[in-house]
ZAMARGU-4260 file (C-alpha; in steps of 0.2 Angstrom, whole numbers, plus 5000, padded with zeros to 4 digits):
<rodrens>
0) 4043/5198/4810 | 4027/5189/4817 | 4014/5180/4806 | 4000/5190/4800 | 3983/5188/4807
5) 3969/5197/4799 | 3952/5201/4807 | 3937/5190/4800 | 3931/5207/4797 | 3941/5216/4789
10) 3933/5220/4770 | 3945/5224/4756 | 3941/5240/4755 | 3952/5242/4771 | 3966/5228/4768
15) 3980/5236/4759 | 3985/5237/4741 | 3999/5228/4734 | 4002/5246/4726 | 4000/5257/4742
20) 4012/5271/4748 | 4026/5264/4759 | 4026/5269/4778 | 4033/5284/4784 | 4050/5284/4782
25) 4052/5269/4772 | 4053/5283/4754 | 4064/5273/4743 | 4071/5290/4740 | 4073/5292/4758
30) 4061/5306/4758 | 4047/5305/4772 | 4034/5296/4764 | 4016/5302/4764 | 4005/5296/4778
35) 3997/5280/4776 | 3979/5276/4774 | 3969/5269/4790 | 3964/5253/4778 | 3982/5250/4775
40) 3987/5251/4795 | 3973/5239/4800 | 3978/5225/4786 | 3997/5228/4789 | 4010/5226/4802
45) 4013/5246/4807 | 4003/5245/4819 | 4012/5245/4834 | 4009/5245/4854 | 4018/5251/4868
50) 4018/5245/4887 | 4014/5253/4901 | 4019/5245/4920 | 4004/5241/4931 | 4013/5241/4947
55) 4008/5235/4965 | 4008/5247/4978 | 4011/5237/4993 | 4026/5228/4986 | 4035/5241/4973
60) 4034/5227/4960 | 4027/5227/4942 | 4012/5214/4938 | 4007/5218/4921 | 4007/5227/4906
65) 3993/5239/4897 | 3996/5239/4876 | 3994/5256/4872 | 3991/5259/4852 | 4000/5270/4841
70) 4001/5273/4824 | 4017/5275/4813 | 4030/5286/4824 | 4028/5303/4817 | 4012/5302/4808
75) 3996/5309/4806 | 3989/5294/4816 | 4000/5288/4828 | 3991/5294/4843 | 3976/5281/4847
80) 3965/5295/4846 | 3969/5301/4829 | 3968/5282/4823 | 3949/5279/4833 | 3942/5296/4826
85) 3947/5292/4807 | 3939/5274/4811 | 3926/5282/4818 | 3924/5294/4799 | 3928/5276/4789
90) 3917/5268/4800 | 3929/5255/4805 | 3931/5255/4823 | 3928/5236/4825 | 3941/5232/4811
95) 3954/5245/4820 | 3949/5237/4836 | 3954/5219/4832 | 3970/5225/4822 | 3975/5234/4839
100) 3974/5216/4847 | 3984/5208/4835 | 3999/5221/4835 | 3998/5219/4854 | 4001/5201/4851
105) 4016/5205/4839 | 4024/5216/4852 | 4021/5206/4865 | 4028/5192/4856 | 4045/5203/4850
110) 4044/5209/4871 | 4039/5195/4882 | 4037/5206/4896 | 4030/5198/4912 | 4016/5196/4921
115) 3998/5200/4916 | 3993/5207/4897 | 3981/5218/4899 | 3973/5226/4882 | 3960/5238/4880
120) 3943/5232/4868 | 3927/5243/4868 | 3911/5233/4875 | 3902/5236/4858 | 3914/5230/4847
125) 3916/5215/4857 | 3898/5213/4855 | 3897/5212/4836 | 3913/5205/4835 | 3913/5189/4847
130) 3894/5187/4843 | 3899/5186/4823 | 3915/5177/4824 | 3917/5167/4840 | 3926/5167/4854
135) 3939/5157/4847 | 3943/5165/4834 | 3944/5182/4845 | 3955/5171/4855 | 3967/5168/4843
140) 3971/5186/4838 | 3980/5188/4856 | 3985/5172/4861 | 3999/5159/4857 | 4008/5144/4865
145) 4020/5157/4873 | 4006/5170/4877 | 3991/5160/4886 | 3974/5166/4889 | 3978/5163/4909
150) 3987/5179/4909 | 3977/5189/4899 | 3964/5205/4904 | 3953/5211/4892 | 3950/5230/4896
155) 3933/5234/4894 | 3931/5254/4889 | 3918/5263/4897 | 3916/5276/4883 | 3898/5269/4878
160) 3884/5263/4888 | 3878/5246/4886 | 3861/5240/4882 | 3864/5222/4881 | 3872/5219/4897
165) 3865/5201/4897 | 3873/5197/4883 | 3889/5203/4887 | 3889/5196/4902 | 3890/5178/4894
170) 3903/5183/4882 | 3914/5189/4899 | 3909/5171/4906 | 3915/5163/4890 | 3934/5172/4889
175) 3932/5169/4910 | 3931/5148/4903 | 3948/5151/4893 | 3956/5161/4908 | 3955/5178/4901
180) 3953/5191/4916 | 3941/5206/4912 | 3944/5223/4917 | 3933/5238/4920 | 3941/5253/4911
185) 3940/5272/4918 | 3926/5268/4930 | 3919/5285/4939 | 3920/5293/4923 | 3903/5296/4923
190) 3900/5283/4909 | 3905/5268/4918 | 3889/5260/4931 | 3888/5253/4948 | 3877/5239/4940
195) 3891/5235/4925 | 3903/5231/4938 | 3889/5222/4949 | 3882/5214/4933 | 3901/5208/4925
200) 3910/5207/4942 | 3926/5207/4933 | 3943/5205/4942 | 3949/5221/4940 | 3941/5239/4941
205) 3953/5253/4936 | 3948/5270/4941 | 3947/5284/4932 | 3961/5298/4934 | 3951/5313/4939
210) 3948/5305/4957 | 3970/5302/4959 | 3974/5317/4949 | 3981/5331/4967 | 3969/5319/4980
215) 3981/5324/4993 | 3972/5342/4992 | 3953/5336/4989 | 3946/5326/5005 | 3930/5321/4993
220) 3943/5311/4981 | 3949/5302/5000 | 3932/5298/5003 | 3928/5293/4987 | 3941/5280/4986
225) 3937/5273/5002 | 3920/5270/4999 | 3926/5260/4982 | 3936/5251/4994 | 3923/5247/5006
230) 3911/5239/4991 | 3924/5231/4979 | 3924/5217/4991 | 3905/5214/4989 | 3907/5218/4968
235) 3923/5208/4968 | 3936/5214/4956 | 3954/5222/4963 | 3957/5241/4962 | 3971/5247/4951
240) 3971/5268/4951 | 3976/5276/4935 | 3984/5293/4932 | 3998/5292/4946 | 4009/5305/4942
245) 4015/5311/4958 | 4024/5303/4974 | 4012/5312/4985 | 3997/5302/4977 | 4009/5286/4977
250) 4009/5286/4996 | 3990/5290/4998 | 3985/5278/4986 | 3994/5266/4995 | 3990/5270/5013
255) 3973/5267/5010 | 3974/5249/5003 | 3973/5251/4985 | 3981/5237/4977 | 3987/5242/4961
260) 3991/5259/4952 | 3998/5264/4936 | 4003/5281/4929 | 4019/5290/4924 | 4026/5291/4941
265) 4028/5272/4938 | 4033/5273/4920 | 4028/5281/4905 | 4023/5267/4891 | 4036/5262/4880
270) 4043/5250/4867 | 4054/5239/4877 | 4045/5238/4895 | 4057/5240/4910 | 4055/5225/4921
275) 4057/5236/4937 | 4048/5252/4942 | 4059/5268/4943 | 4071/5268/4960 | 4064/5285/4966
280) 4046/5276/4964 | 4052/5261/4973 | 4059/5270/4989 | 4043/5282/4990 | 4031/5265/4991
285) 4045/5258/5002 | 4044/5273/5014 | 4039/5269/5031 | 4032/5287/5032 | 4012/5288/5032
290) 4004/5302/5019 | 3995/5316/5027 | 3977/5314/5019 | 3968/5331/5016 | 3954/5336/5029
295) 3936/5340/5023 | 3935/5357/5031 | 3955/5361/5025 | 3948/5354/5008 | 3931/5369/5011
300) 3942/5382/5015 | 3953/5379/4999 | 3940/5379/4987 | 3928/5393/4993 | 3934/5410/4987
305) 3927/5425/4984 | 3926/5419/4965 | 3907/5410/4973 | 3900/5430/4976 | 3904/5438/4961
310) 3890/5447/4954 | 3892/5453/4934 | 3886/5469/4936 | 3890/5481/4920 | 3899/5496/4930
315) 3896/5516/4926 | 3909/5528/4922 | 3913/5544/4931 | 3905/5552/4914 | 3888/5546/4919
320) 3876/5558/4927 | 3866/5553/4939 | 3849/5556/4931 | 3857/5539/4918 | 3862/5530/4933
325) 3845/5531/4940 | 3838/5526/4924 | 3848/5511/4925 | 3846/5507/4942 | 3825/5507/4937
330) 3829/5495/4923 | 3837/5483/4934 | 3828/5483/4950 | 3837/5469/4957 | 3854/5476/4955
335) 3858/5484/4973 | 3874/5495/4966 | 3887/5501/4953 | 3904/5501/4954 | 3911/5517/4947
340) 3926/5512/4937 | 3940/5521/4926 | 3951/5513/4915 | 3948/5497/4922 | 3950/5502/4940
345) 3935/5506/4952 | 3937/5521/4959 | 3918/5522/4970 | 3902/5513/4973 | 3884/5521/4970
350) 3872/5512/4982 | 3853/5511/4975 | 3846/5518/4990 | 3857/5531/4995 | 3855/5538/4979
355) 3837/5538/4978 | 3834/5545/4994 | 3846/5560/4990 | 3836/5561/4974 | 3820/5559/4984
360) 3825/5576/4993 | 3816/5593/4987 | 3824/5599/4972 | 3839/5587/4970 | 3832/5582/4953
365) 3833/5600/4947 | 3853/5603/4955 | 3860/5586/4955 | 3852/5575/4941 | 3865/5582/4925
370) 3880/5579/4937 | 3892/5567/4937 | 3886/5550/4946 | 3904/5555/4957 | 3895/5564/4969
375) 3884/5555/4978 | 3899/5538/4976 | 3905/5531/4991 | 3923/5534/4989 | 3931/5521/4996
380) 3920/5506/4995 | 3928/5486/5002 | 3939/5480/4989 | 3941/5459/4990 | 3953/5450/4978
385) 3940/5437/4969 | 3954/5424/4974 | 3953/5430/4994 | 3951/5413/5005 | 3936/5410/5017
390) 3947/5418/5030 | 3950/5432/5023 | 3930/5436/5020 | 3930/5431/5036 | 3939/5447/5041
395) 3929/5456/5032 | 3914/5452/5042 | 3924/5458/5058 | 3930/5473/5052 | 3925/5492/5057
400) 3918/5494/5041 | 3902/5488/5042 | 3895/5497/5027 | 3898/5484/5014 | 3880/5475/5025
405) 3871/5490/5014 | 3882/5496/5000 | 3889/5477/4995 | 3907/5476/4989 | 3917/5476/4973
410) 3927/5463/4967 | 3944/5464/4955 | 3955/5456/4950 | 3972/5461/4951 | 3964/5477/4955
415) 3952/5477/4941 | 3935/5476/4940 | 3926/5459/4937 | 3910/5461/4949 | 3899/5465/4962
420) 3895/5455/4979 | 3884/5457/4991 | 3885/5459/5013 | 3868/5447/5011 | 3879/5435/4999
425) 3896/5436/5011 | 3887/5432/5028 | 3878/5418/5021 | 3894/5408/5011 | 3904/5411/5025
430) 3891/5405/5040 | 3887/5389/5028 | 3905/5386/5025 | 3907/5387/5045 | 3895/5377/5049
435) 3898/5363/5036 | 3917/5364/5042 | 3911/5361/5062 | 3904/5345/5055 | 3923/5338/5051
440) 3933/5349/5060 | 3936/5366/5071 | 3926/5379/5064 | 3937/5393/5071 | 3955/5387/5062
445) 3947/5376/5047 | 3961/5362/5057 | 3954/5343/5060 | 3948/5341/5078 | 3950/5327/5089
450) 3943/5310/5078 | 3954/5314/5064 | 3967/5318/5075 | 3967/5300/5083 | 3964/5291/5068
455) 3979/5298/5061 | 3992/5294/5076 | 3980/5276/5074 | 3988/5275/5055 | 4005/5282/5060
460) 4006/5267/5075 | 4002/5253/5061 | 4015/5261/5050 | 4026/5257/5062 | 4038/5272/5058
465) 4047/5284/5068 | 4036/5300/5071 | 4037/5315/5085 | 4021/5320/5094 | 4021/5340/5098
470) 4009/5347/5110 | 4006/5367/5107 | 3999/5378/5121 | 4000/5398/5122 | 4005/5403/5140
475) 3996/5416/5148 | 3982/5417/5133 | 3968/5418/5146 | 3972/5436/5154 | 3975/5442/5135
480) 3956/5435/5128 | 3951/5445/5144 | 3959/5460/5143 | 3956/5460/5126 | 3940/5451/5120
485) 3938/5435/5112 | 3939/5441/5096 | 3955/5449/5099 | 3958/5430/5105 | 3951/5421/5090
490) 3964/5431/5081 | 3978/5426/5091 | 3972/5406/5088 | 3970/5407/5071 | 3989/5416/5070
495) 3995/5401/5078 | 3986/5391/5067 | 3994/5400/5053 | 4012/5398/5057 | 4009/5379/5061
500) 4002/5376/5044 | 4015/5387/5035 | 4028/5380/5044 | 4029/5362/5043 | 4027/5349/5029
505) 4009/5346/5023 | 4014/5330/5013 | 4022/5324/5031 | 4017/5332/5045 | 4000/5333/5050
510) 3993/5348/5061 | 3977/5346/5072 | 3967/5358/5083 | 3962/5350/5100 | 3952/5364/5105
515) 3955/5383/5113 | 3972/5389/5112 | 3978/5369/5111 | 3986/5360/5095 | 3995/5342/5090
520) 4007/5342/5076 | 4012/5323/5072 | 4030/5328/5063 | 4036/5317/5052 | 4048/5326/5045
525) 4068/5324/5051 | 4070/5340/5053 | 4056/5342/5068 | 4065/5351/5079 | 4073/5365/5069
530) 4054/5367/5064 | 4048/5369/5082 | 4060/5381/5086 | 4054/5390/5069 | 4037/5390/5075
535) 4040/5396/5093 | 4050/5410/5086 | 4040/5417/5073 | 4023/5415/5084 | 4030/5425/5098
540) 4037/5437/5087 | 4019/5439/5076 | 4008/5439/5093 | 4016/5456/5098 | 4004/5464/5085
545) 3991/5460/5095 | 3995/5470/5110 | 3995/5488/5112 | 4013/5499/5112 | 4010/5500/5132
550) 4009/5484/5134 | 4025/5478/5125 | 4034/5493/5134 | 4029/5484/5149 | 4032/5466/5146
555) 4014/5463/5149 | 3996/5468/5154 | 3986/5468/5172 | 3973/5460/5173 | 3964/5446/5186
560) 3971/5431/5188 | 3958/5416/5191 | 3953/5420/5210 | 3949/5437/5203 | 3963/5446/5211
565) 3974/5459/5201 | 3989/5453/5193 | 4002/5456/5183 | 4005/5444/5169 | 4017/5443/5153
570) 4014/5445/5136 | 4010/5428/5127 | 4019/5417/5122 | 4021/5397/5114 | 4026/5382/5123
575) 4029/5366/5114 | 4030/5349/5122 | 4038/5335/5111 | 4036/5316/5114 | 4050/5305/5100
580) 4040/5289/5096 | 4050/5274/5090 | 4040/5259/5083 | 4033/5248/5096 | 4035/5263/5111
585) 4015/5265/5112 | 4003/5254/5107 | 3985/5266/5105 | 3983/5284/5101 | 3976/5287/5117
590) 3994/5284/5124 | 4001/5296/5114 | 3991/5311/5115 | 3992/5309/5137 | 4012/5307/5133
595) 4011/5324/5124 | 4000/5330/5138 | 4012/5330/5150 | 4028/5335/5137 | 4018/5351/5135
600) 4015/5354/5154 | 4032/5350/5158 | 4036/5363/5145 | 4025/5378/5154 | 4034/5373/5169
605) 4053/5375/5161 | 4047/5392/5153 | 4061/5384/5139 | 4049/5386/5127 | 4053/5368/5117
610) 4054/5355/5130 | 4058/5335/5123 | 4053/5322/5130 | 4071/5313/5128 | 4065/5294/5137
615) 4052/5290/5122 | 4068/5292/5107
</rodrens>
């Protein structure tokens, strides 16, 4: 057992008693003792820490540890939050900070893992503590002839905001003059500042969880980390991200340039540290496969739902007459409708002003006023599911129906009532959505457009892995969006957007709309072809909806062809046009989408459907 080293700090009203209750499971009777005091953790040895690997992402090794805290195994306080919120009762969160430091020291000791120690300390109780006791006595807490300063990081929480940055800033020089690293703990938590990390520059910034945790599905998490990116080399300090628990945000993390990450995917903290990250970890950072980041407008059509137009409305029962109804209606002049519902279920809608105008009508009052509010109901208003998507609404919008402009909508949940929304409401989320998608990508399929298209073949070429480039075309589209309009069209472009998306990989493949009827898939997934050839069927199969029964008896439509002359034309169909790309066979993205170009005209010409490209494998 190591030596003891108390804080300078520590009263004796928290150093334990020569009488105090042994430690859970230490009962001479071999009963599980009671829990111990917080006073009789900090001045003893139960204390203990646990390590958890900081790894690097470009090379798949470990390059330090984080001492975790935890109380007696089992306890009341063995999580560190239990232990800092009964500090924070006794008020002894300095004392319980330092005796953290020293049973880091003991493990470490008992351990000797490799690599960098890093430690978590709060800012103000380094504070009071250095500025009462010294540096070097704050030193010798954590440090020994086998455990230098040099390879030390003091973590700095961010769970408090700091007044005296001045100050602190030459305690962090002082522990910088004895080696010590500093990190900045949890930054982008909201309680973290550009100006701390300007102001300490420390050598390493670890950001919070929340911006890793799923940032393959959220673009604005992608952004965010490439912006902390662009500045960390103007702040200084290296970029560990936190909270890795998936391989999915392994990959990302490390195709962007972060440095260093840590997280359960990489090992959960324990007693005796591995001194190698798990091999399913290892061979995901090894993978020459490139992540598929998430698009902005993919990441808009995600998040808007129908959940954004919900209107709480208190709806009427089919007991209500309709004199109550307009009663209610005239203390609520903002309120456009009621939803009519029954045992949780609508079963009708009451516009405002369909209702007052019959009321309005000669003698209506006098024959209608003590009947049910059924009556004047319309019957069979627009349902939409609060979790329907952005297309879906969008449907909506297109349908025959056009009364939801006047009477609104009722939303449900499962088929039961939660709200009201409004055509005013529906229009305008759905344009704003559009339009904010046109800015990153097609507005039409929600799919990246051309820039994010070439940067990612531009990422796929430095990755230098193999990957296969599928140009999509429909043939004959243009006599169909003729003979049936375009919005008959649009349809048929957004079904082949569907069965792209659905049917390839989103963690591997990435799926761009070029424009029109045209799409680039950048597969990287082995099994391209079987996917293709997936694709192809299912599409042609699918687009048969969108003809009329004459036309599929016929095998096609007539209609002009592009000299205006009458023509007979077949129903349409996909062709695919693959081009394999071994490391090294192009050099610019430009090269590759012209490759694809001409796969996917040779595959028009071939009526084959799939046509390879076999000279680029």
């Amino acid at each position: 057992m190591g030596r003891r080293f108390f804080s300078p700090l520590t009263s004796d009203a928290v150093r334990p008693s020569e009488n105090a209750a042994p430690s859970a499971g230490e009962s001479a009777q071999g009963r599980v003792a009671p829990d111990p005091s917080l006073g009789a953790l900090i001045g003893g040895e139960t204390l203990r820490a646990l390590f958890q690997p900081l790894v690097s992402l470009s090379a798949g090794s470990i390059f330090g540890y984080e001492a975790q805290l935890r109380g007696p195994a089992g306890s009341r306080l063995e999580s560190p939050g239990a232990l800092f919120r009964q500090a924070a009762v006794e008020h002894a969160v300095e004392e319980l900070e330092f005796a953290a430091l020293r049973a880091a020291r003991r493990c470490w000791e008992a351990q000797a893992p490799p690599g960098r120690r890093f430690v978590n300390f709060g800012t103000h109780s380094l504070l009071h503590l250095v500025g009462r006791g010294g540096i070097d006595r704050f030193l010798a807490a954590i440090t020994a002839e086998d455990l230098p300063a040099t390879n030390l990081v003091i973590e700095l929480t961010g769970h408090e905001r700091v007044r005296d940055v001045r100050s602190l800033r030459r305690i962090v020089d002082a522990l910088r003059a004895h080696g010590v690293a500093i990190a900045l703990d949890d930054f982008g938590d909201g309680r973290s500042s550009l100006r701390l990390w300007a102001e300490l520059q420390p050598e390493f910034v670890k950001i919070d969880q929340f911006f890793v945790k799923d940032i393959g599905r959220h673009s604005y998490k992608v952004q965010t980390m490439k912006a902390l990116l662009q500045i960390a080399p103007t702040l200084g300090g290296q970029l560990v991200a936190g909270g890795i628990e998936s391989e999915q945000e392994a990959t990302i993390l490390r195709d962007l340039g972060l440095p260093y990450g840590q997280g359960y995917y990489f090992g959960r903290p324990e007693e005796t540290p591995s001194h190698a990250i798990a091999p399913l970890a290892l061979a995901s950072l090894k993978k020459r496969e490139i992540a598929v980041l998430a698009s902005f407008a993919t990441s808009i059509a995600q998040d808007i739902s129908a959940e954004h137009l919900i209107n709480e409305i208190a709806p009427i029962t089919p007991e209500m007459n309709n004199a109550q109804v307009i009663e209610r209606f005239q203390q609520n002049p903002s309120h456009h409708a009621y939803a009519v519902v029954q045992d949780g279920a609508p079963i009708g809608l009451v516009n405002r002003r369909v209702l007052m105008d019959r009321y309005a009508q000669p003698f209506h009052r006098e024959l209608f006023g003590q009947r049910s509010c059924c009556v004047f109901m319309n019957e069979a208003p627009q349902l939409l599911e609060r979790s329907a998507t952005c297309e879906q609404m969008m449907q909506m919008l297109t349908s025959s129906d056009q009364r939801y402009l006047t009477d609104g909508f009722i939303i449900v949940d499962g088929g039961r009532y939660v709200g009201l929304g409004t055509g005013e409401q529906l229009v305008r989320l759905v344009t704003e959505s559009r339009l904010e998608a046109a800015r990153h990508a097609n507005p039409l399929t929600f799919l990246p457009g051309n820039i994010p298209i070439n940067e990612h073949i531009d990422r796929l070429l430095r990755g230098a892995g193999p990957f296969t480039a599928c140009y999509c075309d429909l043939n004959h589209f243009k006599p169909f969006n003729d003979q049936y309009g375009y919005w008959r069209g649009d349809e048929m472009i957004r079904l082949l957007a569907g069965v792209l998306v659905t049917t390839t990989d989103n963690r591997r493949d990435f799926v761009g709309h070029v424009g029109g009827d045209d799409f680039l898939v950048l597969f990287q997934s082995p099994d391209w072809q079987q996917r293709c050839e997936k694709i192809i069927g299912v599409f042609n199969d699918r687009a048969l909806q969108l003809y009329d029964p004459g036309a599929i008896e016929r095998g096609g439509i007539e209609a002009e062809d592009r000299d205006g002359r009458p023509a007979f034309f077949p129903l349409t169909t996909l062709s695919i046009g693959a081009v394999c790309a071994l490391p090294r066979a192009f050099q610019r993205p430009e090269e590759v989408a012209a490759a694809a170009a001409v796969a996917k005209r040779r595959a028009k010409r071939s009526h084959q459907g799939l046509w390879i490209d076999e000279g680029r494998r």
